[in-house]
C-alpha positions in Angstrom: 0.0 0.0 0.0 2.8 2.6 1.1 4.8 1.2 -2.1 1.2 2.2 -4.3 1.0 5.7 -2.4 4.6 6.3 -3.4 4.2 5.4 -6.9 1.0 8.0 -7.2 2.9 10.8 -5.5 5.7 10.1 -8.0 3.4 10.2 -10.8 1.8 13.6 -9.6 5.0 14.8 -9.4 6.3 14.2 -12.4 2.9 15.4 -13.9 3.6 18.9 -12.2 7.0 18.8 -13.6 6.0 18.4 -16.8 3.1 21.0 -16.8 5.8 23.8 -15.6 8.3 22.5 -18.4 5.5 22.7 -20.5 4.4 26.3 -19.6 7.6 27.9 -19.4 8.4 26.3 -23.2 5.8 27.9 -23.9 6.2 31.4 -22.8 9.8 31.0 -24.0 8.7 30.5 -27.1 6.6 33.5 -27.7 9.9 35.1 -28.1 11.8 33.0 -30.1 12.4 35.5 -33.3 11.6 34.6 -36.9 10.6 30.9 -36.2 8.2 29.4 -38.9 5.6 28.5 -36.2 2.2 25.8 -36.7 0.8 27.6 -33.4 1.8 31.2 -33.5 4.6 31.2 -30.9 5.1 27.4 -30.7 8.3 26.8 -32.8 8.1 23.5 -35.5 10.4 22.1 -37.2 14.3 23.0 -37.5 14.8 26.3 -38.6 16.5 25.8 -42.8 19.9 25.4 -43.3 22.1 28.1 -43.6 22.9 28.2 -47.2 26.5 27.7 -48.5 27.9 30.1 -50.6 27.6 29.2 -54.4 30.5 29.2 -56.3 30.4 32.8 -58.7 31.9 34.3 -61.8 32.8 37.5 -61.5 32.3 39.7 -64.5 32.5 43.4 -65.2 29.7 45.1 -67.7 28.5 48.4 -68.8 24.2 49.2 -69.2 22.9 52.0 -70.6 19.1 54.0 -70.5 17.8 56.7 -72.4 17.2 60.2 -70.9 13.8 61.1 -71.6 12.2 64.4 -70.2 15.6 65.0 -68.1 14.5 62.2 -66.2 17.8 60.6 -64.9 15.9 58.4 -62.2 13.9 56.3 -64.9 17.5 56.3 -67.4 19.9 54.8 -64.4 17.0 52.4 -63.3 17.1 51.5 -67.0 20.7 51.5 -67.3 21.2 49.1 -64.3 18.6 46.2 -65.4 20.3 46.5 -68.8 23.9 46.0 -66.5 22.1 42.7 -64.8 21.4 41.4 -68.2 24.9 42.0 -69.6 26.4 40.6 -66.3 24.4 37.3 -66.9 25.1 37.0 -70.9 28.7 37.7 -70.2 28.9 34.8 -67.7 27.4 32.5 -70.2 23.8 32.3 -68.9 21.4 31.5 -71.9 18.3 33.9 -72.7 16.3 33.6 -74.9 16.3 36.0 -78.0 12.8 37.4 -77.1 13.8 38.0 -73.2 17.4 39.6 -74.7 14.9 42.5 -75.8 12.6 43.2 -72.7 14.7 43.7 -69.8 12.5 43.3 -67.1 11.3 40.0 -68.8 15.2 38.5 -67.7 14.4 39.7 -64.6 11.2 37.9 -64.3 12.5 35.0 -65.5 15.3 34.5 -63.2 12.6 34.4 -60.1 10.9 32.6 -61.8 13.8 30.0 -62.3 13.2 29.9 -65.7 16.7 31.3 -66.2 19.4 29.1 -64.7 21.7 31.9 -63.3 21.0 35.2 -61.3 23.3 38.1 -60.1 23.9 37.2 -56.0 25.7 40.8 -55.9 27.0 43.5 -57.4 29.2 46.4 -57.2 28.7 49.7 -58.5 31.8 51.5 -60.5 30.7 54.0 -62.2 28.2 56.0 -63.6 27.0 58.9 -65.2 25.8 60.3 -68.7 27.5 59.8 -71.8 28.6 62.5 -74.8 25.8 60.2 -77.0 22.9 61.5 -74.2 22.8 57.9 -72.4 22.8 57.5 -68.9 25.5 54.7 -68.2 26.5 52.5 -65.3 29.7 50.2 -65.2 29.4 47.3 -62.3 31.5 44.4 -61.4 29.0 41.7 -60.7 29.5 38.1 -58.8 26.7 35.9 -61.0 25.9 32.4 -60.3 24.9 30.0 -62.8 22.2 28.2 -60.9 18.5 29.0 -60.4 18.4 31.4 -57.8 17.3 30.1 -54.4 14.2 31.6 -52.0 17.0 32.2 -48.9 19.3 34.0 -51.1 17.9 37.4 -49.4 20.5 39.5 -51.0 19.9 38.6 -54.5 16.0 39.1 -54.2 16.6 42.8 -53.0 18.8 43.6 -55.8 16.2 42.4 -58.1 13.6 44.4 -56.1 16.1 48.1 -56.1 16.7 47.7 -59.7 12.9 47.0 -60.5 12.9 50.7 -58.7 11.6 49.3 -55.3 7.9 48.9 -56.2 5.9 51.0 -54.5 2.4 49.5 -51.8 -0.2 50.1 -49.9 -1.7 47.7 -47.9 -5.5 48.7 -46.5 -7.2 45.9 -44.1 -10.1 45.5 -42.1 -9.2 44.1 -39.0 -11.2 42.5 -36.0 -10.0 40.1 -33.3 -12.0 38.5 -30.8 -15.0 41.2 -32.0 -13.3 44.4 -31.5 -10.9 46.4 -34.2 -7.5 46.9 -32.6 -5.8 50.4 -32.2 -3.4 49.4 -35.2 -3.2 46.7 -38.2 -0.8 43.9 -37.2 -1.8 42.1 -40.4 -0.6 45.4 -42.0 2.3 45.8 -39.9 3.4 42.5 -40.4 2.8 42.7 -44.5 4.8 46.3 -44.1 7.8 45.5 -42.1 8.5 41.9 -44.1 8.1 44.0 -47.5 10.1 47.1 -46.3 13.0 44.7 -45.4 13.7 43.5 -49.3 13.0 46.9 -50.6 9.7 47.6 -51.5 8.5 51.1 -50.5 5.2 51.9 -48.3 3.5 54.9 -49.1 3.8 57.9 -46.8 1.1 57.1 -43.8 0.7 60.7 -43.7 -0.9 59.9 -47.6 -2.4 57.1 -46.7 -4.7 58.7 -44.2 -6.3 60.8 -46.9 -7.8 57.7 -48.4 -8.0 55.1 -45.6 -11.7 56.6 -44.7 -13.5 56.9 -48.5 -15.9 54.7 -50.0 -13.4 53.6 -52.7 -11.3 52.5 -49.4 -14.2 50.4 -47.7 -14.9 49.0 -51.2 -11.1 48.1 -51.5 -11.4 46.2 -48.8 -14.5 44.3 -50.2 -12.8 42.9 -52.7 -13.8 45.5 -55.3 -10.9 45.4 -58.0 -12.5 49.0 -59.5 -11.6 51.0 -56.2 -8.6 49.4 -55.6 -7.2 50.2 -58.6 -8.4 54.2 -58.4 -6.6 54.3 -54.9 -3.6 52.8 -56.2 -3.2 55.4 -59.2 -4.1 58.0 -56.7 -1.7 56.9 -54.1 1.1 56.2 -57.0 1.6 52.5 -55.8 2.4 49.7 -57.9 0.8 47.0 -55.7 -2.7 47.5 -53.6 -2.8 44.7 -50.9 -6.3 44.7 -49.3 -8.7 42.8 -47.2 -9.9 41.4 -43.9 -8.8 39.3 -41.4 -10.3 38.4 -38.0 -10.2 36.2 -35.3 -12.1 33.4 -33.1 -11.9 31.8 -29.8 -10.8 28.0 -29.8 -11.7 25.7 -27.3 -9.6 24.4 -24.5 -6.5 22.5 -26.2 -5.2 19.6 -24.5 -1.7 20.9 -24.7 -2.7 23.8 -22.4 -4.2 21.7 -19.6 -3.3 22.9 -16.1 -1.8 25.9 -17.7 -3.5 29.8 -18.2 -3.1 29.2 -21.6 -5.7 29.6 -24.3 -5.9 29.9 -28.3 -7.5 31.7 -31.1 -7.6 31.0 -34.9 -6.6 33.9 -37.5 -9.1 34.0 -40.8 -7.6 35.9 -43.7 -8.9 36.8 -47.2 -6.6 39.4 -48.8 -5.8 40.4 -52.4 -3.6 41.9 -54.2 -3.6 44.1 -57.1 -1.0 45.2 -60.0 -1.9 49.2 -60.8 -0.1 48.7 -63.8 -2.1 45.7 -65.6 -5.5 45.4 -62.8 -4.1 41.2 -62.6 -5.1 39.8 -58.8 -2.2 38.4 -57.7 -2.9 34.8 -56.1 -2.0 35.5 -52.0 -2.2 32.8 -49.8 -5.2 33.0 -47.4 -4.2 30.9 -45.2 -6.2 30.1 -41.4 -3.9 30.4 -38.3 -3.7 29.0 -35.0 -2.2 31.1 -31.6 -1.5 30.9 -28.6 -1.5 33.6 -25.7 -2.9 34.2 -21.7 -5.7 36.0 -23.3 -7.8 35.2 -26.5 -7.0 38.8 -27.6 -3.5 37.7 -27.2 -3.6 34.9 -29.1 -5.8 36.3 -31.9 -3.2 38.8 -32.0 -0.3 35.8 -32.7 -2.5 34.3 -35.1 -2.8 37.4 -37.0 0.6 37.8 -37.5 1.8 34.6 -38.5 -1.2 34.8 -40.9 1.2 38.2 -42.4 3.9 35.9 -41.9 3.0 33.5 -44.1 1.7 36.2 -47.2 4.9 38.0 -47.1 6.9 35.2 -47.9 4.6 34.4 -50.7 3.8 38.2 -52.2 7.8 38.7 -51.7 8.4 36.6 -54.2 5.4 37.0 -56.6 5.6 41.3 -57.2 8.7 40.9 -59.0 7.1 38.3 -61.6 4.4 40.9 -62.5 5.5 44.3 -61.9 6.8 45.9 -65.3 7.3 42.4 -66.5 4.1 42.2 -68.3 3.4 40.5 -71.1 2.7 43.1 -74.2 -0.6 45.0 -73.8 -2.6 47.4 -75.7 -2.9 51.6 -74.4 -5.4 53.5 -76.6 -3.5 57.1 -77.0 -6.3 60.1 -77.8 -4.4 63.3 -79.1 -5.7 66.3 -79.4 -5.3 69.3 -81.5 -3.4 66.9 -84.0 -3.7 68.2 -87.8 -3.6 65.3 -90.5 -0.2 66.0 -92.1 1.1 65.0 -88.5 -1.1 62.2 -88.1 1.2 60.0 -90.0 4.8 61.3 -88.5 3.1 60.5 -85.3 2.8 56.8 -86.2 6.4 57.0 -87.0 7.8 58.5 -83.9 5.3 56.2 -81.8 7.0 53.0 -83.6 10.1 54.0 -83.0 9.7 54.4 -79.3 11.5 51.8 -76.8 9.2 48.9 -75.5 6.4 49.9 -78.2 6.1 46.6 -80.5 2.9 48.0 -83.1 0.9 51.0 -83.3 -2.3 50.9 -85.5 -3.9 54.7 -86.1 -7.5 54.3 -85.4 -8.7 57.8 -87.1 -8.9 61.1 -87.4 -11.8 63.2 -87.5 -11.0 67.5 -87.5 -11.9 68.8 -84.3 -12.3 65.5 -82.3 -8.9 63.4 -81.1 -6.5 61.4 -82.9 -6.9 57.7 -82.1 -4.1 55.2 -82.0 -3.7 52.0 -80.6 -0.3 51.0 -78.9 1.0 47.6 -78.1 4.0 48.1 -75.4 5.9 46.0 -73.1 6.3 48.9 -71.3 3.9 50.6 -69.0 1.2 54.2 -69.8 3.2 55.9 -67.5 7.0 55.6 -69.6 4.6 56.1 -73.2 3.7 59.0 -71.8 6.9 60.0 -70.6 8.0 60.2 -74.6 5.4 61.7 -76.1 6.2 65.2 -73.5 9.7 65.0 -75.2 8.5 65.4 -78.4 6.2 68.2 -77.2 2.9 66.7 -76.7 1.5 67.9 -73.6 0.2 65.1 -70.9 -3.8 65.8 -70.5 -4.1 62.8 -68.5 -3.2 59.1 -68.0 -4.5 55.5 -66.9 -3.4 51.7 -67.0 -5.0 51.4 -70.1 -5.4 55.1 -71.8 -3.3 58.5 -72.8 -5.1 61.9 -73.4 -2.6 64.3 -74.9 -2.3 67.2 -76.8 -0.6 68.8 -79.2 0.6 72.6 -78.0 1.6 76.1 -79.5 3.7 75.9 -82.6 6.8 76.6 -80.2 6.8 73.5 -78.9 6.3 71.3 -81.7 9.6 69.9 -82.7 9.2 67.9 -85.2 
């Protein structure tokens, strides 16, 4: 009997061993940084390797841009995906004769893996504009004739600087446990994971003009319309909005003698490209946390669910911003008379990253109408046509008003 009674206490003991190991694992955990968690603050797994440095070649190369408008910024972004090119064609990676002429496509397909090289990094030289008018930029680059790899940080935010660090905005509704928190962490999650390979937030201070409109709230809805109008107001290159909430869960076994309780995260968030209107496939994924508070573990849940669509959007923006395939911009011109209705065709055709132009009509006293295919974007057309003295009515994803000014301006 004394033997059983010992046996019992033992057990119990043990038991309340365990439950304190348990709990302070627990808590411990919470502050583990940058785990990939199942629970939000329960580590899983092993943490990945840390990658071994690939063997490189190191090559030196020139790229060039054209100055358009006295806009440097846009030539030396130019100039230095025309360098990353070079850099891989001089190490002897193989592109394809299409992607040799689109720039941004090379980049594109080198996250996509489509390319079996990438630059890892890069050093800057020198730089500067030419006596032929071209901005030019001479690097010494370490490339590596592999697809690139998803942990190769460094390489990701050199593709994301020279892309011109793609502008977002990121507009959520937000509820856990029932009530709307003082801030976003979804959107401070999606913010600070973004920031940190390059991509730029817009200005808070803008931001609030817009967070409280009806094209905000519709946003939010899922209404790709609204989205887009914020985005070309705002000047961002990516819209991420949505909702995300959170619920109680019951009592989990793992938490049994502890204060411990949990909450489940429920996402649905979208994101848009200004420049084309695609949706961008984010993951929407349902999250588990845990916390001394359902609030607390809502909160958990809520950022692992930002966690988890980083990782993913991180890696999709650079495989559709500015590396679309070719699309068509209808261009309106006004005061255009019909002798320069054909020289107009000709300077259109002979822009970069325009690949056809087809004049729809003319009519006297109503707009000029041509239709554009361009790998580029409406903002870079548009660009051109003020350097040859047409004067920028408006623009949109899709459409260019312009219009032909005073005789002193018309240089052609």
């Amino acid at each position: 009997m004394k033997k059983s009674m010992n046996l019992s206490y033992l057990f119990m003991s043990l038991r309340s061993i365990f439950c304190h190991l348990l709990f302070m694992f627990l808590i411990s955990a919470c502050f583990l940084p940058e785990n990939k968690v199942g629970w939000a603050g329960l580590p899983t797994g092993s943490p990945s390797p840390t990658n071994k440095n690939d063997e490189a070649t190191t090559v030196a190369v020139d790229g060039v841009g054209t100055i358009i408008g006295n806009d440097r910024a846009r030539a030396r972004d130019e100039a230095l995906r025309d360098a990353y090119r070079m850099a891989l064609e001089k190490a002897g990676i193989n592109i394809s004769a299409y992607t040799e002429m689109v720039d941004l496509v090379v980049i594109k397909d080198v996250v996509n893996a489509n390319v079996e090289g990438y630059v890892k990094s890069w050093q800057i030289d020198d730089e500067g504009v030419r006596d032929d008018g071209l901005y030019y930029v001479t690097i010494t680059a370490k490339v590596v004739k592999a697809a690139i790899k998803k942990d190769d940080k460094e390489a990701l935010k050199l593709i994301i600087n020279i892309m011109g660090n793609p502008r977002f905005i990121v507009l959520v509704d937000e509820a856990n446990i029932g009530e709307e928190p003082p801030f976003s962490m979804l959107e401070a999650t999606l913010t600070e994971a973004l920031t940190g390979y390059g991509y730029h937030s817009i200005d808070p201070k803008q931001k609030k003009l817009i967070e409280e409109t009806e094209d905000a709230r519709r946003a939010k809805r899922g209404d790709t319309t609204a989205a887009l109008k914020l985005a070309m107001r705002m000047q961002a290159d990516v819209i991420i909005a949505g909702k995300v909430y959170t619920e109680k869960l019951p009592k989990h076994e793992y938490f049994e003698g502890t204060n411990w309780v949990s909450s489940k995260a429920y996402s649905t968030v979208r994101a848009i490209i200004a420049e084309t209107g695609e949706i961008l496939d984010v993951k929407s994924p349902l999250k588990p946390g845990a916390g001394l508070t359902y609030r607390d573990a809502g909160t958990k849940a809520i950022k692992q669910c930002g966690q988890d669509m980083a990782d993913d959007l991180i890696w999709n923006i650079p495989l559709h911003i500015g590396a679309s395939e070719e699309k068509t911009i209808q261009l309106l011109v006004s005061n255009l008379a019909y002798s320069d209705y054909s020289k107009l065709t000709g300077e259109l055709r002979n822009m970069r990253k325009v690949t056809y132009v087809f004049p729809r009509g003319w009519e006297k006293d109503e707009p000029a109408v041509y239709d554009i295919k361009t790998t580029g974007n409406a903002e870079g057309i548009a660009a051109r046509l003020e350097a040859l003295g047409l004067e920028t009515i408006r623009f949109s994803i899709n459409k260019i008003e312009v219009r032909k000014v005073e005789k002193g301006w018309w240089s052609w």
